[in-house]
N, C-alpha and C positions, 0 to 999 in steps of 0.2 A: 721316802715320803717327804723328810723335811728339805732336800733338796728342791723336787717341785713344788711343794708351798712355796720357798722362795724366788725359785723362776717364774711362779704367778706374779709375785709383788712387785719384780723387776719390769713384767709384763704391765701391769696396772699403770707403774711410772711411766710410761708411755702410750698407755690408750688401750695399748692392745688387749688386757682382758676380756674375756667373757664374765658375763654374773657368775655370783655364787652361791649354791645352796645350801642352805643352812639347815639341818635336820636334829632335832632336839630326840635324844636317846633314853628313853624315859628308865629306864633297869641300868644304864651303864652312868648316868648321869654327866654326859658330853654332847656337845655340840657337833658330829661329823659335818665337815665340809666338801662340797662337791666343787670341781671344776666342770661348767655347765657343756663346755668344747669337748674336755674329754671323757666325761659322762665314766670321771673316776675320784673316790674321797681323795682330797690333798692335805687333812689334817683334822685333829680332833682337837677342841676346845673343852676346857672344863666349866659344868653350868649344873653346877648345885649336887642337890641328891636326886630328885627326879626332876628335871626338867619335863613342860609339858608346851603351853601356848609360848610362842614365839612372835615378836614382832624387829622388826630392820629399821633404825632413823644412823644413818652414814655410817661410821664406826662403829658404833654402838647397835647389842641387840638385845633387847629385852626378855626376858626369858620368865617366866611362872616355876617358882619351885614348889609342888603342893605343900609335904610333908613339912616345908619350913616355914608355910603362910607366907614365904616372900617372893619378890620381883629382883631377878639378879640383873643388874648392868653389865655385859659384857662389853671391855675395850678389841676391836678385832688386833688391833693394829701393835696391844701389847699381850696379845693372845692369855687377857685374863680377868677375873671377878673385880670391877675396878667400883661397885658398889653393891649391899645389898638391901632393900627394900622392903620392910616388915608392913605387910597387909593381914587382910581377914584370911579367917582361917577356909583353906584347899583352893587354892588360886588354880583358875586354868586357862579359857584363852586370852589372849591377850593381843591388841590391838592398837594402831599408831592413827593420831588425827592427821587427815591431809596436809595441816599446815605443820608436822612434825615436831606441833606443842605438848600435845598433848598424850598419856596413854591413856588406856581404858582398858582394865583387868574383871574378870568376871569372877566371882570369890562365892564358890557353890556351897558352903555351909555357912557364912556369913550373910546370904543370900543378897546380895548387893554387888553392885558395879562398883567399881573404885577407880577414881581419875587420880593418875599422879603426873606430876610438871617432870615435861621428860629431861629439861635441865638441870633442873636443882635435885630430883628425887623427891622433891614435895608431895606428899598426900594432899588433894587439894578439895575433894570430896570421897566420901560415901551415900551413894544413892541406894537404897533398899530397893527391890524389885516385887512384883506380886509373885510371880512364878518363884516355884521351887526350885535350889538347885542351880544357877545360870551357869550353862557350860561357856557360851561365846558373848563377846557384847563387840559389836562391830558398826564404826561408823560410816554413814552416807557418805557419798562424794564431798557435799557440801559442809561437812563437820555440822551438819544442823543435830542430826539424830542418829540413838546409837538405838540399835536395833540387838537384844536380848533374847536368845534362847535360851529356857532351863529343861534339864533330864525329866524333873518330876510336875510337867507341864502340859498342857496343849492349847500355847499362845506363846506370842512374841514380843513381850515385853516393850515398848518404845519412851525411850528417855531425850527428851528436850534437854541438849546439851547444856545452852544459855540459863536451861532455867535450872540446872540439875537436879532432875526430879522425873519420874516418870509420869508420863502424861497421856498414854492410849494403853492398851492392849491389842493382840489380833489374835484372835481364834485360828488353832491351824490341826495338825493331828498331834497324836502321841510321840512324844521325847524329842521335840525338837533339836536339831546338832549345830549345823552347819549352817553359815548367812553368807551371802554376797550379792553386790549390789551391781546393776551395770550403770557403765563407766560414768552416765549421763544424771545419773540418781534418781532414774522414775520408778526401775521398780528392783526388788530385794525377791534375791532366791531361797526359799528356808526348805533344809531336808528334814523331814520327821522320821528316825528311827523304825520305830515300833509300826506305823503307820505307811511302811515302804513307798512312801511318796514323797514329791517336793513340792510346795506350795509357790507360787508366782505372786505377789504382793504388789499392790501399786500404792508408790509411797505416798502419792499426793492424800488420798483417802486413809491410808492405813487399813486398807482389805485385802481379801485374798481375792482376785481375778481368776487364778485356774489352779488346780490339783492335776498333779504330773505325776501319773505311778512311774515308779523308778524302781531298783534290782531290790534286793530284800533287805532291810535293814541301812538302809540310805542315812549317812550321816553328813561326809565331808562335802563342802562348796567350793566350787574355783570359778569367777570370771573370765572370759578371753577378753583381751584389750580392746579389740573392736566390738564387744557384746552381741555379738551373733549366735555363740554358744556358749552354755554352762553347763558345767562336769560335777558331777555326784558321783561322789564314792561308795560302795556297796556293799558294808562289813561281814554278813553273810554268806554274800554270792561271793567276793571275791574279783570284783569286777567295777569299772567307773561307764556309769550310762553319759552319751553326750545329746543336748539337750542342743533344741533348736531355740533361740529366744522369740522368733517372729511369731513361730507356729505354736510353741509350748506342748511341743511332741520331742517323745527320742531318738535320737536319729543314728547311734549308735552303739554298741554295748564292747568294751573292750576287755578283756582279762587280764588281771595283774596277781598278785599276792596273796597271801592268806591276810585278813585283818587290816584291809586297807581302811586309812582313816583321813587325816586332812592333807592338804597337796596344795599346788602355787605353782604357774604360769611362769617362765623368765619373759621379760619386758617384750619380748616381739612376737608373743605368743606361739610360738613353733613348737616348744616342750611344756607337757606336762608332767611335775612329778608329783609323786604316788608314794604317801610313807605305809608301808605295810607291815603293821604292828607284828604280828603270828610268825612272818616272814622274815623278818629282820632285816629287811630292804628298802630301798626303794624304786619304783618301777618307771622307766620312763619312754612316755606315749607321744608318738610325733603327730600334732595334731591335722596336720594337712592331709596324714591319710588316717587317721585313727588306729593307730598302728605302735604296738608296745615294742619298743625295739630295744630294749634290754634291762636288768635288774642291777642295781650298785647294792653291793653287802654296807649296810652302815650298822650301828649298834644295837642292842636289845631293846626291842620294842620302840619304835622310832613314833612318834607320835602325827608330827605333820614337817611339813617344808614352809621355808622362808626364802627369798631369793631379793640379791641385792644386785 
């Protein structure tokens, strides 16, 4: 293994890499990495006690450790905890601003979003939220708005970046999860849990446009680069429905794992992968045919994917 970790690196000095995926092990507390070409781990990273939300800014990945209330800085390149982060207490997803300033962590018993300066490690606010619980805070294309889901909720929390504060709410269903926005930032995809549906938002209004029943227990969101389609994962059924964005219908239903939870697109949109918590995998779906075309063993209980 530690041999092709390093014929990656040699590969990278030269262009030739493929991404790589980052899979936070939440029971093993590692980081598994994927080689995206050979669609096999090339190395395990250490990231805390449970790692949970995951974000990518170059070297460095950000990592949510609940049970420690903090945000681990991983260096990749010296394959180790090169800071750690003391936030509100049960940190989980976690999220990088377009212009790669800034994070934003969502802290579910501190009930607050928390921006930290991704260079210094600065805590730079805490924004309370209404909702109970914030599992995700994700921001728009345009770093204007971060959009909030909490567990003990049914609304989407919207916090005015410039003003750090929140500033709307949106009515949606039960246990909101999962947000993503297309590429262009008009409108934000939310899966509601309990409510096996995903809500379609248009950001300019802060409403919901359309309810999208999706598989049973609908948490995770993934954008495709060209925003023609968005994938929900389906913790339940076991399975990620693919979503038309034009029509706001599903257009197909794929199988993967037990306990599928959050997932991420490599940059040319061709793979999606699929952390499948129950499973201890991850599952990966070729998107040109909607087609699972095999499972990588990563650690106990994998929570989502990150890909750089």
């Amino acid at each position: 293994m530690r041999a092709i970790f390093l014929g990656l690196l040699l590969c990278a000095s030269t262009g030739m890499a493929q991404p790589l995926a980052y899979v936070p092990n939440e029971r093993s507390g590692t980081l598994s990495v994927i080689d995206t070409r050979l669609d096999k781990v090339i190395d395990e990273l250490p990231a805390g006690s449970e790692p949970r939300g995951i974000a990518i800014n170059g070297e460095r990945i950000y990592v949510s450790d609940q049970p420690k209330n903090a945000l681990h800085v991983i260096h990749t390149g010296r394959r180790a905890i090169e800071r750690t982060i003391k936030l509100g207490e049960s940190p989980e997803g976690v999220s990088l601003s377009p212009d790669g300033r800034t994070v934003a962590v969502a802290s579910e018993l501190a009930n607050a979003v928390i921006l930290v300066d991704a260079a210094s490690g600065r805590v730079l606010a805490t924004i309370k939220t209404e909702g109970r619980n914030p599992e995700h805070a994700v921001f728009s294309p345009d770093g204007r708005w971060l959009y909030v889901s909490a567990e003990d909720a049914s609304q989407v929390d919207v916090v005015e970046v410039a003003k750090k504060r929140q500033v709307a709410s949106i009515p949606v269903g039960k246990r909101p999860r999962g947000i993503a926005f297309t590429p262009d930032g008009a409108r934000a995809y939310v899966a509601c849990e309990l409510a096996n549906t995903v809500y379609a938002i248009d950001v300019r209004t802060h409403s919901v446009i359309a309810p999208i029943p999706a598989g049973s227990f609908s948490n995770g969101v993934a954008m495709h680069p060209d925003g023609r389609r968005v994938y929900v994962s389906n913790g339940r059924a076991g399975s990620v429905s693919v979503i038309n964005t034009a029509t706001n219908r599903v257009v197909a239903t794929v199988a993967v794992g037990q306990r599928p939870w959050n997932m991420a697109l490599t940059p040319d949109g061709r793979k999606l992968y699929v952390a499948n918590g129950r499973s201890h995998n991850v599952s990966v779906i070729e998107t040109a045919t909607d087609r699972r075309v095999t499972d990588i063993t990563v650690g106990n209980f994998p929570w989502g994917v990150a890909i750089r």
